[in-house]
C-alpha positions as CSV (number, residue, x, y, z in Angstrom):
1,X,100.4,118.0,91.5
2,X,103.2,117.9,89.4
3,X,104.0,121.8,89.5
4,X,104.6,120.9,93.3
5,X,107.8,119.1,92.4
6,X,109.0,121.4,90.6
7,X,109.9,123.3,93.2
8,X,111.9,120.4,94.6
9,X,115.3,120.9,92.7
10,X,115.3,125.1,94.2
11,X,114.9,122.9,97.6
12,X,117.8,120.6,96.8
13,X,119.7,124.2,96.3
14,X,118.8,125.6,99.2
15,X,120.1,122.7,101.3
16,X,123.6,122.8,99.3
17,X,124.1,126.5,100.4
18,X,123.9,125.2,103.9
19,X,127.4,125.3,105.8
20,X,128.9,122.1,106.6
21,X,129.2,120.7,109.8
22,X,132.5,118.5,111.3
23,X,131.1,115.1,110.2
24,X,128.1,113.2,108.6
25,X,127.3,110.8,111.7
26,X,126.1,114.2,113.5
27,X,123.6,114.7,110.9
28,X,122.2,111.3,110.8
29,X,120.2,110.0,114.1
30,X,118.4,106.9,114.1
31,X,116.7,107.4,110.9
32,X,113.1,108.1,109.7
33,X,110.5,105.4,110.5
34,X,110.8,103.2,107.4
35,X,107.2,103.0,106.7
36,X,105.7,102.8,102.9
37,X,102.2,104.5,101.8
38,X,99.7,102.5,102.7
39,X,97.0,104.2,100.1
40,X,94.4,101.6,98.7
41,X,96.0,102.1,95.2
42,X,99.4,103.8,96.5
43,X,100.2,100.4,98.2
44,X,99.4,98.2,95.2
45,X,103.1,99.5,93.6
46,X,106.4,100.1,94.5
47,X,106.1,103.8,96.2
48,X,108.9,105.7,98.1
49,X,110.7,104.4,101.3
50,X,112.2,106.3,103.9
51,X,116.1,106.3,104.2
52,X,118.8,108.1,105.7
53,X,122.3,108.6,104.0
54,X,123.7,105.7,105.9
55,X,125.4,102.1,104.6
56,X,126.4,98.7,106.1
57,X,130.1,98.4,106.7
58,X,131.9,96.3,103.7
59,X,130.6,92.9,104.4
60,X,128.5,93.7,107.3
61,X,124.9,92.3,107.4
62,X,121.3,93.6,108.6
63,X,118.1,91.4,108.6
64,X,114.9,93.6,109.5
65,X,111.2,92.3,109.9
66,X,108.6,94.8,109.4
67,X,104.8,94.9,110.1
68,X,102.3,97.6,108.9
69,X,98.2,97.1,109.6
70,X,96.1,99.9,108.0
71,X,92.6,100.5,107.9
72,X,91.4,102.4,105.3
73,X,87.8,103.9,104.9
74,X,86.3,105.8,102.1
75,X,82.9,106.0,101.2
76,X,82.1,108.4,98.4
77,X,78.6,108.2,97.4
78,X,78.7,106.1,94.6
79,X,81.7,106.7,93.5
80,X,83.6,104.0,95.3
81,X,83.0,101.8,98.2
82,X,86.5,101.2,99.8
83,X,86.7,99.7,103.6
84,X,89.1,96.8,105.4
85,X,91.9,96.5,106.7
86,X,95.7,95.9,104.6
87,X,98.4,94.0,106.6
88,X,101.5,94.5,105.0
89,X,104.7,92.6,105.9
90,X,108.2,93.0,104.9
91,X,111.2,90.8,105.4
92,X,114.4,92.4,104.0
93,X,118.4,91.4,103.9
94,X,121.2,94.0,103.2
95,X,124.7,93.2,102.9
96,X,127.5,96.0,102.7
97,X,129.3,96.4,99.6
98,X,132.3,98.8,100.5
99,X,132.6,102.3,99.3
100,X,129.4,103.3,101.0
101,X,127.5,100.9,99.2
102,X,124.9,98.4,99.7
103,X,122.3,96.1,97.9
104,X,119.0,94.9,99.7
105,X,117.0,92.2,98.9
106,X,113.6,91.1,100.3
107,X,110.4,90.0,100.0
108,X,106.9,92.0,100.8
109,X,103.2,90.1,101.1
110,X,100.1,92.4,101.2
111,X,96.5,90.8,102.8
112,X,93.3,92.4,103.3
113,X,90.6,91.5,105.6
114,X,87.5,92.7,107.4
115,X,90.1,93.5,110.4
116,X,89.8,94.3,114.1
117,X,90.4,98.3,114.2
118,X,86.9,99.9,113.3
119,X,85.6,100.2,116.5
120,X,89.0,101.3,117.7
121,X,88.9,104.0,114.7
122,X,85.3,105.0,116.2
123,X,85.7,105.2,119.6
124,X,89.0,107.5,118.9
125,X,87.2,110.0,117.2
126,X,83.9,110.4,119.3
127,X,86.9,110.5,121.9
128,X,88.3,113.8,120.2
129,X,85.7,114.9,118.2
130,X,86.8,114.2,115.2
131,X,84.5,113.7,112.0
132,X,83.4,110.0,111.3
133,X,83.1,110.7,107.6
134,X,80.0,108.2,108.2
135,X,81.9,105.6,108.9
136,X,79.8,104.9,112.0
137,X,76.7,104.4,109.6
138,X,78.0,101.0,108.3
139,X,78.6,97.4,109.4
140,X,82.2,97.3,110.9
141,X,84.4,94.1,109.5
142,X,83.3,95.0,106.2
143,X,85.8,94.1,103.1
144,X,84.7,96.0,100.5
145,X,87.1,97.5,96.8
146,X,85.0,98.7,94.4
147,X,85.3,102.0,92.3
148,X,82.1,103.0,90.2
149,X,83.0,103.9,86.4
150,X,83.9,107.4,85.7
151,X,84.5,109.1,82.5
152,X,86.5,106.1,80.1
153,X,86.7,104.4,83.0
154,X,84.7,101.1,83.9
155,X,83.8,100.2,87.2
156,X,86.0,97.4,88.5
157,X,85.4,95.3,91.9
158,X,88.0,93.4,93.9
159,X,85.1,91.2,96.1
160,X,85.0,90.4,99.2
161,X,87.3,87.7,99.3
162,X,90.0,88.0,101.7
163,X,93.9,86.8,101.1
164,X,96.7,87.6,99.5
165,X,96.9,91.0,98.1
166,X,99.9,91.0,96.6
167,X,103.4,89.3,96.7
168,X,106.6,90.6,95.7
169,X,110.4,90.3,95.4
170,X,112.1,94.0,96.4
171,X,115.8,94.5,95.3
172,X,117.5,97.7,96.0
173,X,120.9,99.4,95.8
174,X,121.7,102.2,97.9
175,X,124.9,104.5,97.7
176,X,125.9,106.7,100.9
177,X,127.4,110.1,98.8
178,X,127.8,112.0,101.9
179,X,132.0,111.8,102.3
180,X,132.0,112.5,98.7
181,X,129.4,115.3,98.1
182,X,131.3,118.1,99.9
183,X,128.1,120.6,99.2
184,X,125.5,118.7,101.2
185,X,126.3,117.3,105.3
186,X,124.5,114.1,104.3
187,X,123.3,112.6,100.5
188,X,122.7,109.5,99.2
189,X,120.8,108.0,96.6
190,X,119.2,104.6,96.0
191,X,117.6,102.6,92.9
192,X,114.9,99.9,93.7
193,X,112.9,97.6,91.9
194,X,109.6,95.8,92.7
195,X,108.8,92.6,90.7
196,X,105.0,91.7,91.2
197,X,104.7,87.5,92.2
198,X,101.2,87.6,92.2
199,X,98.1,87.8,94.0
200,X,94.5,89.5,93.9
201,X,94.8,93.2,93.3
202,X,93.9,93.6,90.0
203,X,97.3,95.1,89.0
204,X,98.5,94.3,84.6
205,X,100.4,96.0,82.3
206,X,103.5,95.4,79.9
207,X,105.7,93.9,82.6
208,X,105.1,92.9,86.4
209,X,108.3,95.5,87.7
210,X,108.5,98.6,88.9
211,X,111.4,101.0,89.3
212,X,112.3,103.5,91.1
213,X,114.7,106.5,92.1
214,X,115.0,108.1,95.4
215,X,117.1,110.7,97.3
216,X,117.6,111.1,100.5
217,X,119.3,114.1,102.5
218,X,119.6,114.5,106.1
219,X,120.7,117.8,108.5
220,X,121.5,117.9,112.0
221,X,119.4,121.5,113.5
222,X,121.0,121.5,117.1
223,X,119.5,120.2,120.3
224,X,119.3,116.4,119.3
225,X,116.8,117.6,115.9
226,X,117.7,115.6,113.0
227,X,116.1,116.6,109.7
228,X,115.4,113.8,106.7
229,X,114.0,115.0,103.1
230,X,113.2,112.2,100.8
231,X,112.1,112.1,97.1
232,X,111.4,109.6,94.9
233,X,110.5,109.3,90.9
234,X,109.0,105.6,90.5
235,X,108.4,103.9,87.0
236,X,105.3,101.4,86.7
237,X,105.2,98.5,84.0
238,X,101.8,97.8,84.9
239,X,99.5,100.7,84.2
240,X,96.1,99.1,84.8
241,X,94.3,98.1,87.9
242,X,91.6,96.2,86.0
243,X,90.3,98.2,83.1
244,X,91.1,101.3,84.9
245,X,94.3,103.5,83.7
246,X,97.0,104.4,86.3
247,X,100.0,106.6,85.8
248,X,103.2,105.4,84.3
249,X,105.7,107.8,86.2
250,X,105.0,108.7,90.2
251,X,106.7,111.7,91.9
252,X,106.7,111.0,96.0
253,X,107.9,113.2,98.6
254,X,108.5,113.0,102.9
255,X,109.2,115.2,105.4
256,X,110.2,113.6,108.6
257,X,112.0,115.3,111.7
258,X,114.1,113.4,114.6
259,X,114.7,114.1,118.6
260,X,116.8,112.3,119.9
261,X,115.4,111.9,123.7
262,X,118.5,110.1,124.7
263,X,121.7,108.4,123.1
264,X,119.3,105.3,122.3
265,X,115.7,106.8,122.0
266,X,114.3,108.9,119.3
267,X,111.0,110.3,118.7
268,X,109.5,111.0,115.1
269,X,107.0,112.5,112.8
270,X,106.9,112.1,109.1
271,X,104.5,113.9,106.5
272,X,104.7,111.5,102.8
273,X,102.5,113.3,99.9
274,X,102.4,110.7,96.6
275,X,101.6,111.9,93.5
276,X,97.7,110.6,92.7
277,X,97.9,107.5,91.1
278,X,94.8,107.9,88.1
279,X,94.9,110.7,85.4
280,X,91.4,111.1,85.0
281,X,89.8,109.9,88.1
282,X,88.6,112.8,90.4
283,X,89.6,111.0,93.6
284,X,92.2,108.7,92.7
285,X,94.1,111.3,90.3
286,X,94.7,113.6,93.8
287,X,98.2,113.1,95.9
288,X,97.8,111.1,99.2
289,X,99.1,112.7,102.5
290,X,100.0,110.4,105.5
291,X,101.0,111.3,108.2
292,X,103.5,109.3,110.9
293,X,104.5,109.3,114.3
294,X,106.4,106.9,116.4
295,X,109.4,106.1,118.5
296,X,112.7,104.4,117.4
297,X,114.9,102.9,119.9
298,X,118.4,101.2,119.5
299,X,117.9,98.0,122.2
300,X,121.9,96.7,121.5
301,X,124.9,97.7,119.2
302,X,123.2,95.7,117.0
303,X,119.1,95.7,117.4
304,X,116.9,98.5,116.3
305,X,113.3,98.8,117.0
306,X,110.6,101.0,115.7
307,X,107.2,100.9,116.3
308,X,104.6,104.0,114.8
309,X,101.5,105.4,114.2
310,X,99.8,106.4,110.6
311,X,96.6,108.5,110.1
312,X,95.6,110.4,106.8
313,X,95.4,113.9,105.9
314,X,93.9,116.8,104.1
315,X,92.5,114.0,101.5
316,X,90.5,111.5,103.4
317,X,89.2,109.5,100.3
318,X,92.4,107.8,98.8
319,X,94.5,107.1,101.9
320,X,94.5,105.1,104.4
321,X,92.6,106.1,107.9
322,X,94.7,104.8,110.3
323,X,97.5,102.1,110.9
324,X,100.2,100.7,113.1
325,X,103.6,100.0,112.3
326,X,106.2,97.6,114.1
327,X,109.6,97.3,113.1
328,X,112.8,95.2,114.0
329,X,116.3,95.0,113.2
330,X,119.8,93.2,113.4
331,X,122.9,93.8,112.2
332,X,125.6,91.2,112.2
């Protein structure tokens, strides 16, 4: 997986070589849908988040609310038994710094449940014919984490207990480069931090904070399609999920394209790979692929909505199977 990101510098390059256009607000629409990984393991830790090169005025404000629910399903023998459902909620204040700067805080709760989408999930594929990966040979409402021990590794169980899974204070700064960096129409960078409050998921290590790094670039192609790469290199200070070893370090990368339907409307689709998040767990040491589609649409000068849809890909046994995603946001 790694030898995949090394080819992401050569793609930084190729985007520099690009000409310039007249201004950076034609490259940047709306934005991507700002929705996280929602991998059993990925979502445990801080993982990359969609931007666009885009600040808050100097001393402007934004307040945003964001809900994702996820099911996730993955039955491997027995290797792991992993099926419920993960509602994830972010709330999340920005204030604008000047100089194309702005800091973020906010605060992210993570609960999982038997949920309410399995029978949705299995009607939709018998609808399109689409594999059930025998998930229609088990009880729906089910809330089941447990991973069998493999190689070094022990088995570890979360139960069946539903609540919090985990709580935590987000802090990030983010610096719009795009009137600076002549070479690229839109850049910006951004350093985040997730400290862990708590909660059952089984997370420990040296220190409860994450860290990350994350670029984001953004083209305008012509006929209202907007372009977004993101990538993202993420530090973990907690490198066990029970007795089982996770990766320090984390590469993350999306794809997402924009059409702007109108002035105010926007459809999207995303395509996030994450590094795997084990070294020596067959499953768990493979990248996750999640794919998103949804609509963003700008209800005021000042409100932004977004609502989406997430399904896996390519690996169906380490991310989730399906999800929605609602988002809203003020600036003031």
């Amino acid at each position: 997986m790694r030898g995949r990101f090394v080819l992401a510098p050569l793609g930084l390059l190729a985007l520099a070589c690009l000409p310039r256009a007249q201004g950076r607000s034609e490259h940047v629409g709306l934005g991507p849908i700002d929705l996280t990984s929602q991998g059993p393991l990925q979502a445990l830790r801080l993982g990359l988040r969609p931007t666009a090169p885009r600040t808050l005025p100097e001393g402007g404000w934004r307040l945003s609310v964001r809900e994702t629910l996820a099911n996730v399903f993955a039955v491997t023998g027995s290797s792991q038994v992993i099926d419920f459902e993960m509602l994830q909620t972010r709330v999340l204040l920005a204030y604008g710094l000047g100089e194309d700067m702005e800091v973020e805080i906010g605060y992210q709760d993570r609960s999982r449940f038997g949920g309410i989408l399995d029978r949705f999930v299995i009607e939709f594929h018998e609808l399109f014919g689409i594999d059930q990966n025998a998930r229609d040979r088990f009880d729906e409402r089910r809330n089941l984490f447990s991973l069998a021990a493999e190689g070094d590794n022990p088995a570890f169980d979360l139960g069946d207990e539903s609540g919090a899974l985990s709580r935590d204070l987000l802090l990030t700064l983010h610096h719009d480069l795009s009137n600076r960096w002549r070479l690229l129409p839109a850049f910006s960078y951004s350093v985040s931090s997730r400290l862990n409050l708590g909660g059952r998921n089984g997370l420990n290590g040296d220190i409860p904070l994450d860290l990350g790094l994350n670029a984001a670039l953004a083209r305008a192609l012509g006929a209202g399609f907007h372009l977004y790469l993101n990538l993202a290199y993420t530090w973990y200070g907690e490198d066990r999920f029970g007795d089982i070893e996770l990766r320090r370090t984390q590469y993350a990368g999306l794809l997402a394209c924009e059409w702007r339907a109108t002035r105010n409307v926007s459809l999207l689709g995303s395509y996030l790979v994450s590094e795997g998040t084990t070294e020596d767990r067959k499953i768990h040491s493979r990248a996750t692929h999640e794919i998103g589609l949804g609509l963003k649409a700008r209800l005021s000068a000042r409100t932004t909505f977004e609502l989406g849809l997430l399904d896996d890909i390519v690996e169906h046994n380490n991310s989730p199977d399906f999800g929605f995603h609602f988002g809203l946001e003020f600036a003031f």
